[in-house]
ROLO-43321 format. One record per residue (C-alpha): x, y, z; residue in three letters; residue number from 1. Coordinates in steps of 0.001 Angstrom, whole numbers. Each point is the difference from the previous one (the first is absolute). Example, Ala and Ser with C-alpha at 12.3 -4.5 7.8 and 13.67 -1.06 7.14 Angstrom:
2
       c1       c2       c3  segu  roti
    12300    -4500     7800   ALA     1
     1370     3440     -660   SER     2
//
This chain:
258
       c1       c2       c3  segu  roti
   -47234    -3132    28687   UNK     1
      563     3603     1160   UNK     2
     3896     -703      614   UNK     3
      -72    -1677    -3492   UNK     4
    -1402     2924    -2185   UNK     5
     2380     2305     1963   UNK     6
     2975    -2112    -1325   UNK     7
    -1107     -192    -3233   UNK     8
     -575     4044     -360   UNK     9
     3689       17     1536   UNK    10
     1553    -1922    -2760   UNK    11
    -1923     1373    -2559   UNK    12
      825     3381     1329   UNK    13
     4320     -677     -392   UNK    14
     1402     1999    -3022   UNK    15
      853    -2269    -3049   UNK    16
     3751     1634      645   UNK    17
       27    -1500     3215   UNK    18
     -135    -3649    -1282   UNK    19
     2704    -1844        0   UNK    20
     2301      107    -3108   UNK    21
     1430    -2601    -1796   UNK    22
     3731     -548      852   UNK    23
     2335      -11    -2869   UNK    24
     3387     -931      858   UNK    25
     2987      597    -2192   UNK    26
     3459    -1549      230   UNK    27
     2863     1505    -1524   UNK    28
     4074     -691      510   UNK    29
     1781     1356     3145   UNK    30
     2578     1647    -2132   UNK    31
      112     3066    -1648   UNK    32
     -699      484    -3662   UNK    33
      515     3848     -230   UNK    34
    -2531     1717     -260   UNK    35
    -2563    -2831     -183   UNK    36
      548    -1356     3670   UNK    37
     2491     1420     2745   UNK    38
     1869    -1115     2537   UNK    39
     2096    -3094      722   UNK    40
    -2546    -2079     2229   UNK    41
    -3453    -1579     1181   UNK    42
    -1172     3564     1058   UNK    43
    -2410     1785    -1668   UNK    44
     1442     3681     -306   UNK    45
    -2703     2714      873   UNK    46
     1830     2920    -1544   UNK    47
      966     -663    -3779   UNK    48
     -441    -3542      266   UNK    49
      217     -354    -4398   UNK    50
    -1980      930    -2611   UNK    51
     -978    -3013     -477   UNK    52
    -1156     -736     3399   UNK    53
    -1768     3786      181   UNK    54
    -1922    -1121    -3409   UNK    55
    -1444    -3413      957   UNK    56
    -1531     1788     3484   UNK    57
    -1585     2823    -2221   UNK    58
    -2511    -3096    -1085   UNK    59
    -1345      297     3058   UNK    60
    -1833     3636    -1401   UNK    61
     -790    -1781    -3226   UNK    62
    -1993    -3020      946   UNK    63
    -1819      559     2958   UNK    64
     -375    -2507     2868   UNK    65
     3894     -964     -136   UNK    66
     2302      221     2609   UNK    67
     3710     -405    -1843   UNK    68
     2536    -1637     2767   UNK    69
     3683     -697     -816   UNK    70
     2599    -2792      769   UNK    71
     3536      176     -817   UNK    72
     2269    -3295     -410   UNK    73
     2652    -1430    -2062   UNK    74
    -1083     -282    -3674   UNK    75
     -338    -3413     -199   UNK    76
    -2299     -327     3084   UNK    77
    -2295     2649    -1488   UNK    78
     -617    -2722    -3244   UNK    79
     -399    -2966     2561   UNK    80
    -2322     2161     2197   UNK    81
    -2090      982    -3154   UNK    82
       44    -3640    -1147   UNK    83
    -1701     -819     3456   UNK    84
    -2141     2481      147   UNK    85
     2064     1665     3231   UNK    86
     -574     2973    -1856   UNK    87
    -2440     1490    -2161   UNK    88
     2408     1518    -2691   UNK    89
     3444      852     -780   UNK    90
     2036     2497    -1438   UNK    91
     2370     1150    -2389   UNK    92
     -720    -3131    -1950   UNK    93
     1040     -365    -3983   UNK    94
    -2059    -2862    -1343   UNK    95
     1457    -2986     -602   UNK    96
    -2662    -3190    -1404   UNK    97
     1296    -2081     2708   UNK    98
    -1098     2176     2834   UNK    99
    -3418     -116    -1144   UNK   100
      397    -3552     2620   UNK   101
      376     2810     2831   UNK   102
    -2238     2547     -818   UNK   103
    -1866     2213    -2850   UNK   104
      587     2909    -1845   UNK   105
    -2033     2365    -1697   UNK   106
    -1588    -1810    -3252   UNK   107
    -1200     1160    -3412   UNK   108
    -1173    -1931    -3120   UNK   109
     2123    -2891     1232   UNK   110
     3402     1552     1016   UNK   111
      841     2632     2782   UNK   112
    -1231     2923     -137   UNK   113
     2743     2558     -433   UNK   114
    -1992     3171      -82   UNK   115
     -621    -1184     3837   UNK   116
     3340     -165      976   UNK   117
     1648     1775     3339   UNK   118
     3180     1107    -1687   UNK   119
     2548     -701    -2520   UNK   120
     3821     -393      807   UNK   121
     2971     -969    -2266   UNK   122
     2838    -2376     1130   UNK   123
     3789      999     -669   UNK   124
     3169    -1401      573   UNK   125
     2474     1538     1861   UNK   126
     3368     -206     -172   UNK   127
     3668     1166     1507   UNK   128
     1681     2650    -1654   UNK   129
     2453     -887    -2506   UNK   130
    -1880    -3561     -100   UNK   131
      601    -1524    -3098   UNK   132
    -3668    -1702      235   UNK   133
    -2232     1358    -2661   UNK   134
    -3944     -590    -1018   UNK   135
     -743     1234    -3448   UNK   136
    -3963     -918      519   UNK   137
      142    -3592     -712   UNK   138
     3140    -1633      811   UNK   139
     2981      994     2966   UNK   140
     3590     -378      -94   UNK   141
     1378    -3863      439   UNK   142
    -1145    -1549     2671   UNK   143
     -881     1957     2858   UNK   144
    -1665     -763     3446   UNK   145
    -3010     2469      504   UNK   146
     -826     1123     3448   UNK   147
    -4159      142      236   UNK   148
    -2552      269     3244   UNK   149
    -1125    -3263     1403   UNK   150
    -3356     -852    -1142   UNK   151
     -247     2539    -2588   UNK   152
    -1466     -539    -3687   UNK   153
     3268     1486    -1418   UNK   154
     1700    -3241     1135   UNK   155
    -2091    -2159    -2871   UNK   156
      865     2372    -2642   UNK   157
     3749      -10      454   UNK   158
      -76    -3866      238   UNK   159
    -1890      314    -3374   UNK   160
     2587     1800    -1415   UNK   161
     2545    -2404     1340   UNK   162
     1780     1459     2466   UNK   163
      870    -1021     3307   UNK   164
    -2077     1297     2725   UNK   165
     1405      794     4278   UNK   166
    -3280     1031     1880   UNK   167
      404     2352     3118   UNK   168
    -2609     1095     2429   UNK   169
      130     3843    -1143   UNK   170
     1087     2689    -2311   UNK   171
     3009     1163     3165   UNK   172
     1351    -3387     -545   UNK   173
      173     -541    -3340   UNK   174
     1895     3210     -318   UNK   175
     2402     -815     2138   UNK   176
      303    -3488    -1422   UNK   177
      766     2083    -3340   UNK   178
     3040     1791     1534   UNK   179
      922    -2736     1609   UNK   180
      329    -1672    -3424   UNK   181
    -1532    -2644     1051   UNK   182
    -2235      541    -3118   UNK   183
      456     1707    -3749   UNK   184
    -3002     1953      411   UNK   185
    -3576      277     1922   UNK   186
    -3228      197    -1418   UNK   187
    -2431     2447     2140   UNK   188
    -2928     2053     -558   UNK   189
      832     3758     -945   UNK   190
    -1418     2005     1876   UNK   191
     1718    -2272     3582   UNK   192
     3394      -87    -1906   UNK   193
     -113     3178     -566   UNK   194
     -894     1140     2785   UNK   195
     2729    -2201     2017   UNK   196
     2727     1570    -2010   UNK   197
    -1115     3762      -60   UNK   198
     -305     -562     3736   UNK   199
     3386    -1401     1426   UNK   200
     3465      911     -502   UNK   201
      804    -3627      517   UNK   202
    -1583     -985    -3515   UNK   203
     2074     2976    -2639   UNK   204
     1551    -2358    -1261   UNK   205
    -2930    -1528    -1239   UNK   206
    -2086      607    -3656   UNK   207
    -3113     -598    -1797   UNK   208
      262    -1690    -3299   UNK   209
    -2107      626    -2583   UNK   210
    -2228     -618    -1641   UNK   211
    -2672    -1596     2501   UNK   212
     -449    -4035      435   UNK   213
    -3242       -4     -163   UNK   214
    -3039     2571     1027   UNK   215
    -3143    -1884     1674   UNK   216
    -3069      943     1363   UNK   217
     -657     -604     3752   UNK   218
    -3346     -918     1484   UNK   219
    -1983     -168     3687   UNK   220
     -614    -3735     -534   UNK   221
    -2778    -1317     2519   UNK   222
     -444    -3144     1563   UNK   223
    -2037    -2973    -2302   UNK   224
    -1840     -490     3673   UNK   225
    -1214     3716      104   UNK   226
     -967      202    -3569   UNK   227
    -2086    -3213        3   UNK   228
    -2278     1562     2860   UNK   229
      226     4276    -1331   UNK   230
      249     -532    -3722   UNK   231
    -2057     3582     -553   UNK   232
     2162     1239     2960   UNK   233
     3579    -1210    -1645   UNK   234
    -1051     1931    -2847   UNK   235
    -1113     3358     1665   UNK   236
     3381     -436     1751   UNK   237
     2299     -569    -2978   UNK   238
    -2762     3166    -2275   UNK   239
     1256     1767     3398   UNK   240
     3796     -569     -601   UNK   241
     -461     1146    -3497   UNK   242
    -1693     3482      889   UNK   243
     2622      312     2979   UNK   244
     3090     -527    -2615   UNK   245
    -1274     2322    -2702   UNK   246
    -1546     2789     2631   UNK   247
     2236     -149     3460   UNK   248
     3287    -1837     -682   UNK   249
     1946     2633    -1762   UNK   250
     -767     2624     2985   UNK   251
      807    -2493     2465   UNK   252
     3440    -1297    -1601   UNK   253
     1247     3867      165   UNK   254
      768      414     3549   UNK   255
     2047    -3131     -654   UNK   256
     2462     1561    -2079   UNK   257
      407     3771     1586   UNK   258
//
């Protein structure tokens, strides 16, 4: 009985910090979307890794008892290990209703909640100099073949619009596709275009066409599996993301760009 009560004042006597935390693991794509996520592979980058990256960990001193772990893989694996339940979220995720099969997003009065977003990013095309391809904000210039990351929700809005779609695995690619002229044009997020082409000589004789494709808001979508068993938890977490964006992000992004 002795041995018993002295076990028992042990326990009790371990600091509520020393508890173990709940795991919260992340996925997002092994390429890099400047400044959101950097470098080109499965490695998680300890100096500058992306804002985006940088942001999600900061929950970690917003809701207390989780421990925010990352794994990097190729965009569509991240949406087939959410779907699973491999993971517990994933991001930079714009909603799309189909997804809602792999995973949730943050909800309002019966639609996503916006106001709860991560970050918002426009898509552009991009296009050779001299090109005679053209986008005057709802239709483009005959018939062109579009250049567009594999996977991405971009690749359902040009097929709405008509146009012939060639998925490659990254941003690098589709570039080079582009001067190649293996395509017309390439539709890419902004800030990763831009970024490409302000970076390397290889891509001057590149250029942005305005105006923008389309501007979306992007999400941390977690896992239907995680959310069934933390409901009050997926919320704190996606309150936390909120805070994060509106308090931290801007400070965070700056290093980025000097």
């Amino acid at each position: 009985m002795q041995v018993r009560s002295v076990f028992l004042i042990l326990l009790l006597s371990i600091p509520f910090f020393a508890q173990a935390k709940t795991v919260f693991t992340v996925a997002y794509e092994d390429k890099i979307q400047f400044p959101y996520y950097m470098g080109e592979s499965l490695e998680v980058l300890i100096d500058k890794p992306g804002t985006a990256v940088e942001l999600v960990k900061l929950i970690e001193s917003r809701v207390p008892g989780v421990k925010v772990e990352f794994k990097r893989c190729p965009w569509k694996r991240c949406l087939l290990e959410i779907a699973q339940g491999n993971v517990d979220a994933l991001f930079n995720a714009s909603f799309k209703e189909s997804r809602l099969k792999l995973g949730a997003y943050p909800w309002k009065a019966g639609s996503v909640d916006v106001d709860r977003r991560l970050t918002t990013i426009a898509y552009h095309f991009y296009k050779q100099k001299g090109s005679e391809f053209s986008w005057d904000g709802t239709n483009v210039s005959g018939s062109p073949i579009i250049g567009a990351p594999r996977g991405y929700s971009i690749v359902g809005d040009l097929k709405e619009l008509g146009l012939e779609v060639s998925e490659a695995h990254s941003t690098e690619a589709n570039l080079k596709k582009l001067l190649a002229s293996r395509v017309s044009a390439v539709a890419l997020q902004e800030v990763t275009g831009d970024y490409f082409l302000k970076g390397s000589s290889e891509f001057e004789r590149l250029e942005k066409v305005y105006p923008p494709i389309k501007t979306k808001p992007y999400y941390l979508m977690i896992s239907n599996q995680f959310k069934e068993k933390n409901i009050k938890l997926a919320n704190k977490i996606w309150d936390a993301v909120a805070t994060l964006r509106e308090d931290s992000f801007r400070d965070i992004t700056k290093k980025y760009f000097n």
